[in-house]
C-alpha positions in Angstrom: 45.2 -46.4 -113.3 47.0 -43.0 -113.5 48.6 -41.0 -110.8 46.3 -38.6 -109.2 47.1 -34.2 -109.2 47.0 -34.4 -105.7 47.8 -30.7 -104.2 51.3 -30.7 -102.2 50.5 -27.7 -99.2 54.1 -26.3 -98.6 56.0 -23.0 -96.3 57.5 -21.0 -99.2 60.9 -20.1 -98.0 62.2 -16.6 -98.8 66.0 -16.0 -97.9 68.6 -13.4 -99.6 72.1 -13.2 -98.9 72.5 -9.7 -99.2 71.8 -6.4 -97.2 70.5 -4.3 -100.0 67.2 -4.1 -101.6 66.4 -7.5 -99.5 62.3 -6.6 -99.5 62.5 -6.5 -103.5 64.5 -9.4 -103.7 62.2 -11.7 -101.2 59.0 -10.3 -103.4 61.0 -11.0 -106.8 61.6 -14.9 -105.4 58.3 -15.2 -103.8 56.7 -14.3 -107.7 58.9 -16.7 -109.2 57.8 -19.6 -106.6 53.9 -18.4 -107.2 54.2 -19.0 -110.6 56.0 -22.0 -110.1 53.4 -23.8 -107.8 50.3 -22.6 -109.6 51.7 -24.2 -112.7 52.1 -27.9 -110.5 49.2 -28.0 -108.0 51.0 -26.4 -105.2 49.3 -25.0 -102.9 51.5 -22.2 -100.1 49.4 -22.1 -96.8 52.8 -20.3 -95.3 55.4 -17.6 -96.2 58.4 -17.1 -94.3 61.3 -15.5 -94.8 64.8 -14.8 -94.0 65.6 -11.6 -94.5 69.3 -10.7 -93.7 69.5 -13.0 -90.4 72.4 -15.3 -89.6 72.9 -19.1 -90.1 71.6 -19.9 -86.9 68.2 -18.0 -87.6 68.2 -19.8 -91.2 68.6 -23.4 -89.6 65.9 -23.0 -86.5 63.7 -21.7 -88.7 64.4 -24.7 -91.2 63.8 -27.0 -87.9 60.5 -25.6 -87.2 59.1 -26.3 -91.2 60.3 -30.1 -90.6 58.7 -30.0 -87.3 55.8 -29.1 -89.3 55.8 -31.6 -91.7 56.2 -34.2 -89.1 52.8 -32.6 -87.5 51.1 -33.6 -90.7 50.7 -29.4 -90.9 52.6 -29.1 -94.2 53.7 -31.6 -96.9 56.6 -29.7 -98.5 58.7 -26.6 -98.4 59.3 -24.7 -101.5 62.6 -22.6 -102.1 63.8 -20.5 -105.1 67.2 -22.0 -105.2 68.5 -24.1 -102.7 71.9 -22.6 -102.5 69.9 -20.0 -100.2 69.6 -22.3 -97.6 72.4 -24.1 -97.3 76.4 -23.4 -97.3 77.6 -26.3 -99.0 76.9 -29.0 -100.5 76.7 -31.8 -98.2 74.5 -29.3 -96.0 72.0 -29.7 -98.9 71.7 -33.1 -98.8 71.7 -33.3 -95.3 68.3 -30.7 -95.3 67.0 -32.7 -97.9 67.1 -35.7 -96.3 65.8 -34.4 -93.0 63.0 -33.2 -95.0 62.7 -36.4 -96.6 62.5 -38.3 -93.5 60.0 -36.1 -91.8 57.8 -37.4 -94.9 58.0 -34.1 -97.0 58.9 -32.7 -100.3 61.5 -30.5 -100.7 61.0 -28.2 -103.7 63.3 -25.6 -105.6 62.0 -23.6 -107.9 65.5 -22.8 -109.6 
């Protein structure tokens, strides 16, 4: 009995630290993750991104994607690197396991 290619619907994440060319550097990552997800049976029913907003905008919005794997709405969340997304280490595992326990994947591409 072998494992089925079951498709994994995730949000693709999109966040850039910086203040300059911020558009081209979301579509850049959001390329990279495309190719990524086509190549494992990932499918992205949701983009959202970051742009240049704060911490506290980066950490709601990461509430809301776990809310939405707890809904059964999304199975995953995809991100190009996960330095991104978090400040330090231990605020990596932490999302990770918060993902983890809402029942979803957390992917990086990078």
């Amino acid at each position: 009995m072998g494992k089925k290619n079951r498709t994994i619907k995730v949000i693709a994440y999109l966040s850039v630290v910086t203040e300059k060319n911020v558009e081209w550097k979301e579509d850049k990552q959001l390329r990279y993750i495309r190719e990524y997800a086509k190549a494992h049976c990932i499918r992205i029913v949701k983009i959202l991104r970051r742009n240049i907003l704060g911490k506290n905008v980066r950490d709601a919005q990461f509430r809301k994607m776990i809310g939405a794997i707890e809904c059964g709405m999304i199975d995953g969340i995809i991100v190009c690197k996960m330095a991104l997304i978090s400040d330090t280490v231990v605020d990596a595992y932490k999302k990770v396991g918060d993902v983890v326990q809402a029942g979803g994947h957390m992917i990086t591409v990078d």
